[in-house]
C-alpha positions as CSV (number, residue, x, y, z in Angstrom):
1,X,-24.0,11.2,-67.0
2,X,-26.1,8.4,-66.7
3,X,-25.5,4.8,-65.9
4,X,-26.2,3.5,-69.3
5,X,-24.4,6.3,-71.3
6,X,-21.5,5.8,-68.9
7,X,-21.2,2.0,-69.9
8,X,-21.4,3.1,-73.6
9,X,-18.6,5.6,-72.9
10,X,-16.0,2.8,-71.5
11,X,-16.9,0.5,-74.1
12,X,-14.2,-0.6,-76.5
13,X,-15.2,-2.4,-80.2
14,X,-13.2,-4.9,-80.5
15,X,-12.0,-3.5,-83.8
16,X,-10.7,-0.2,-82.0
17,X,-7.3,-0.2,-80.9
18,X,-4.5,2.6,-80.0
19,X,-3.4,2.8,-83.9
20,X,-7.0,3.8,-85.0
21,X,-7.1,7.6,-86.8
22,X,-10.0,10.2,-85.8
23,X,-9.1,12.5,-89.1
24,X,-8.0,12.2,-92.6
25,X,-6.2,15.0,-92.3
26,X,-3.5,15.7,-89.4
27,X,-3.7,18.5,-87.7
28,X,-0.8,21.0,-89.3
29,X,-1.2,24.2,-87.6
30,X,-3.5,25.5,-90.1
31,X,-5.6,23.2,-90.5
32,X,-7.6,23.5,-86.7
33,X,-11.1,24.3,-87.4
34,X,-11.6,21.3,-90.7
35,X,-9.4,18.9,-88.0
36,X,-11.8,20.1,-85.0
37,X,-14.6,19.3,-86.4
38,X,-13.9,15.9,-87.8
39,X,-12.1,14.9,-84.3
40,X,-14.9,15.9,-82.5
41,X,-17.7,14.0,-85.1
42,X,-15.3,10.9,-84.6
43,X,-15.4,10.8,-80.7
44,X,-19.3,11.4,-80.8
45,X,-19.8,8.7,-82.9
46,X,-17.7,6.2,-80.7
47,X,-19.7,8.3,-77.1
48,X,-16.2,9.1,-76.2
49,X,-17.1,13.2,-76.3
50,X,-17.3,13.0,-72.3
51,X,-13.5,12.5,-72.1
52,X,-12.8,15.5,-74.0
53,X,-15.4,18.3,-72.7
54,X,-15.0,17.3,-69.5
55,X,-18.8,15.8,-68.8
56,X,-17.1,12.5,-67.9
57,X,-14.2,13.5,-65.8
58,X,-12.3,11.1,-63.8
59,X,-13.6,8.8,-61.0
60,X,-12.0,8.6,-57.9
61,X,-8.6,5.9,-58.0
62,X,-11.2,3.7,-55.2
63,X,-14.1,3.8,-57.9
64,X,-15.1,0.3,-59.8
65,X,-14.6,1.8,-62.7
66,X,-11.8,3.7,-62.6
67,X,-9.0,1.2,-64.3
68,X,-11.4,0.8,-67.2
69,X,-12.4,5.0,-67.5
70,X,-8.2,5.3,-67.2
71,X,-7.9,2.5,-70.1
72,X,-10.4,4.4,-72.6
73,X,-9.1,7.8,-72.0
74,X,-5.5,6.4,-73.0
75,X,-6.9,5.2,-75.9
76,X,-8.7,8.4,-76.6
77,X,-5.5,10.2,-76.4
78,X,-3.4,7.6,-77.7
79,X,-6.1,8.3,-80.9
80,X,-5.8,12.3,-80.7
81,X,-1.9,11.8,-81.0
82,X,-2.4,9.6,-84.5
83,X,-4.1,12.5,-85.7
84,X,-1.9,15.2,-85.4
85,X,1.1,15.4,-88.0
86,X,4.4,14.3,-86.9
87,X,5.8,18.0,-86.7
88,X,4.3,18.7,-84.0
89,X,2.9,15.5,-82.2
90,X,5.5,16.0,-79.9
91,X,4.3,19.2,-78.5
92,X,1.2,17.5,-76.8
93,X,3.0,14.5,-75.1
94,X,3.4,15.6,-71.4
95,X,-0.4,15.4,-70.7
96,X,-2.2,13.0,-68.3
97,X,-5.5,12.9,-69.9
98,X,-7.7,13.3,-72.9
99,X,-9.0,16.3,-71.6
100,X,-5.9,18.0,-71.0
101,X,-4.6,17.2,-74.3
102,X,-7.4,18.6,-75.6
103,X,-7.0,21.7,-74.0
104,X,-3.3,22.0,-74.7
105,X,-4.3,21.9,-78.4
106,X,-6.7,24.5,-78.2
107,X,-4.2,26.8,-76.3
108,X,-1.4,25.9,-78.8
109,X,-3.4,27.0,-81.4
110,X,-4.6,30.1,-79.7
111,X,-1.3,31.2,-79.2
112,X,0.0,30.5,-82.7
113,X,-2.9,32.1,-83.8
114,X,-2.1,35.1,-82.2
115,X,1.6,34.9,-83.0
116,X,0.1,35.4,-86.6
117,X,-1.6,38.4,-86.2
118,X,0.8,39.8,-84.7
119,X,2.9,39.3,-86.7
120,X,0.8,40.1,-89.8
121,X,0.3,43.7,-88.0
122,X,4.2,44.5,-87.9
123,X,4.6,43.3,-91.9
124,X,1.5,42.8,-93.7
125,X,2.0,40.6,-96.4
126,X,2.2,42.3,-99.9
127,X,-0.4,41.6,-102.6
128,X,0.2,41.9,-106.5
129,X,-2.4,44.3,-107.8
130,X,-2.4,43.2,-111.6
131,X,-5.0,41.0,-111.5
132,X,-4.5,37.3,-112.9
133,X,-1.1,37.0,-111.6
134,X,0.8,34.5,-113.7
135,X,4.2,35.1,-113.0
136,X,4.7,33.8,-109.9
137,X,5.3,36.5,-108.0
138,X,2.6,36.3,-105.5
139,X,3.9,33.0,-104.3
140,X,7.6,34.8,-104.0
141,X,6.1,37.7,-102.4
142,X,4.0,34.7,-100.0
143,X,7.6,33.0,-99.3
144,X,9.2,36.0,-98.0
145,X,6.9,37.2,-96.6
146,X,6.9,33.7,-94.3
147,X,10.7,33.9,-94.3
148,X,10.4,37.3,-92.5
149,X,7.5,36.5,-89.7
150,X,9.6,33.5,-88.9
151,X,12.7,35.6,-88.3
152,X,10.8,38.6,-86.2
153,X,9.5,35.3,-84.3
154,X,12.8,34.1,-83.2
155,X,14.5,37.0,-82.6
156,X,11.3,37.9,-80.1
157,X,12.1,35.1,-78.2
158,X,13.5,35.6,-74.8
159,X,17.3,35.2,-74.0
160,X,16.5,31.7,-72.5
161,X,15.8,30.1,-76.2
162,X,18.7,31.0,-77.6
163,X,20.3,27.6,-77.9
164,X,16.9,26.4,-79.3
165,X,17.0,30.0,-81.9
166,X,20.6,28.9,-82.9
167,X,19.3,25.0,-83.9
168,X,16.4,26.5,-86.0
169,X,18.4,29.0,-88.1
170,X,21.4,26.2,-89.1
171,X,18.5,23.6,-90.0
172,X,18.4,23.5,-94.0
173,X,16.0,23.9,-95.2
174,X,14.6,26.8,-92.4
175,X,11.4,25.7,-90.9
176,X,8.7,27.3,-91.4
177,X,7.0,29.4,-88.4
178,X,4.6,26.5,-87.8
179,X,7.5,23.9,-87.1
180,X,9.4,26.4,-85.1
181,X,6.3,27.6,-82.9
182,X,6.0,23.4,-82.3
183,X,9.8,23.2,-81.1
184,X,9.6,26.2,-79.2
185,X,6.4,25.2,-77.4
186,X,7.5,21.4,-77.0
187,X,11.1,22.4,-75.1
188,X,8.4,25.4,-73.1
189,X,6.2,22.0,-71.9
190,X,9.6,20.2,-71.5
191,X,10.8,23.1,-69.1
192,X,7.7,23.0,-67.4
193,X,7.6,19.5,-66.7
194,X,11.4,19.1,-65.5
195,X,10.3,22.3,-62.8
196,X,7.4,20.6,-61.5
197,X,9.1,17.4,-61.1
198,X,12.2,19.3,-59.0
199,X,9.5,20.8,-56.9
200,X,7.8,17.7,-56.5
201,X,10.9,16.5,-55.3
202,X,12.1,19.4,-53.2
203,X,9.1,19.1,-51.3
204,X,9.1,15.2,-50.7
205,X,12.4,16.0,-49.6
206,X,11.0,17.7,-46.2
């Protein structure tokens, strides 16, 4: 990256600040590939793409400019976070950087995404075949048909959740299998932290 598009990268309008919004819509779960492409369109047109991709990674903590690269990329994320819907927000919290958290999303919706499929392959959902359906049937059919990938979901879950299973099933109304992925996947990245941080501390300990 070049000096000039480097400065352009770390510069701030005075109108931006941590509250600002890169998408209309929040990012739901379903909504990835509308969201992705508006995110990304927002960062381009403020030159903050680097912080993302990885083209500007971080400078070295001795570098001139590496309180004011540190500063932009917190508000990049601090932006990323505004647009993602409350649900799940707090999935993606335990990230040191833009570009992490922008790699945690992609992998959270990877994995949801396959969840789906899976899913889909053990119980296809059933279609009405009359043609013009106005009954409402097909959005009964569409319910429990959710109802039932959200309970082969949790009981798929290893022994470990079980606490976290038990807290999803007395919730009323039941969350749907987008909300429960997000709680499952937050207390995952929770777990992971807290085992990292005893290691860390395990190890400063000799």
């Amino acid at each position: 990256m070049t000096e000039q598009l480097e400065r352009e990268a770390l510069y701030i309008h005075p109108s931006e600040n941590s509250s600002l919004v890169l998408s209309s819509s929040p990012l739901d779960g379903k909504n990835f590939l509308p969201w992705n492409r508006s995110v990304y369109v927002a960062l381009g047109t403020k030159m903050k793409l680097g912080f993302i991709d990885g083209t500007f990674s971080r400078p070295t903590i001795d570098s001139a400019t590496f309180e004011q690269w540190r500063r932009v990329d917190l508000m990049v994320m601090s932006w990323i976070w505004n647009s993602i819907s409350k649900d799940m927000v707090e999935s993606f919290m335990y990230v040191s950087s833009s570009r992490e958290l922008w790699l945690e999303i992609q992998a959270y919706v990877t994995k949801l995404k396959k969840i789906w499929n899976e899913l889909m392959c053990l119980a296809p959902a059933p279609k009405c075949t009359c043609g013009g359906c106005s009954c409402g049937v097909n959005k009964g059919i569409a319910e429990r048909n959710e109802n039932t990938q959200l309970m082969q979901f949790l009981i798929g879950l290893y022994e470990s959740f079980d606490n976290e299973r038990s807290q999803i099933l007395m919730q009323d109304p039941i969350p749907d299998l987008e909300r429960a992925f997000s709680m499952i996947f937050t207390v995952e990245k929770q777990r992971a932290v807290q085992t990292d941080l005893g290691d860390s501390s395990r190890h400063m300990a000799y």
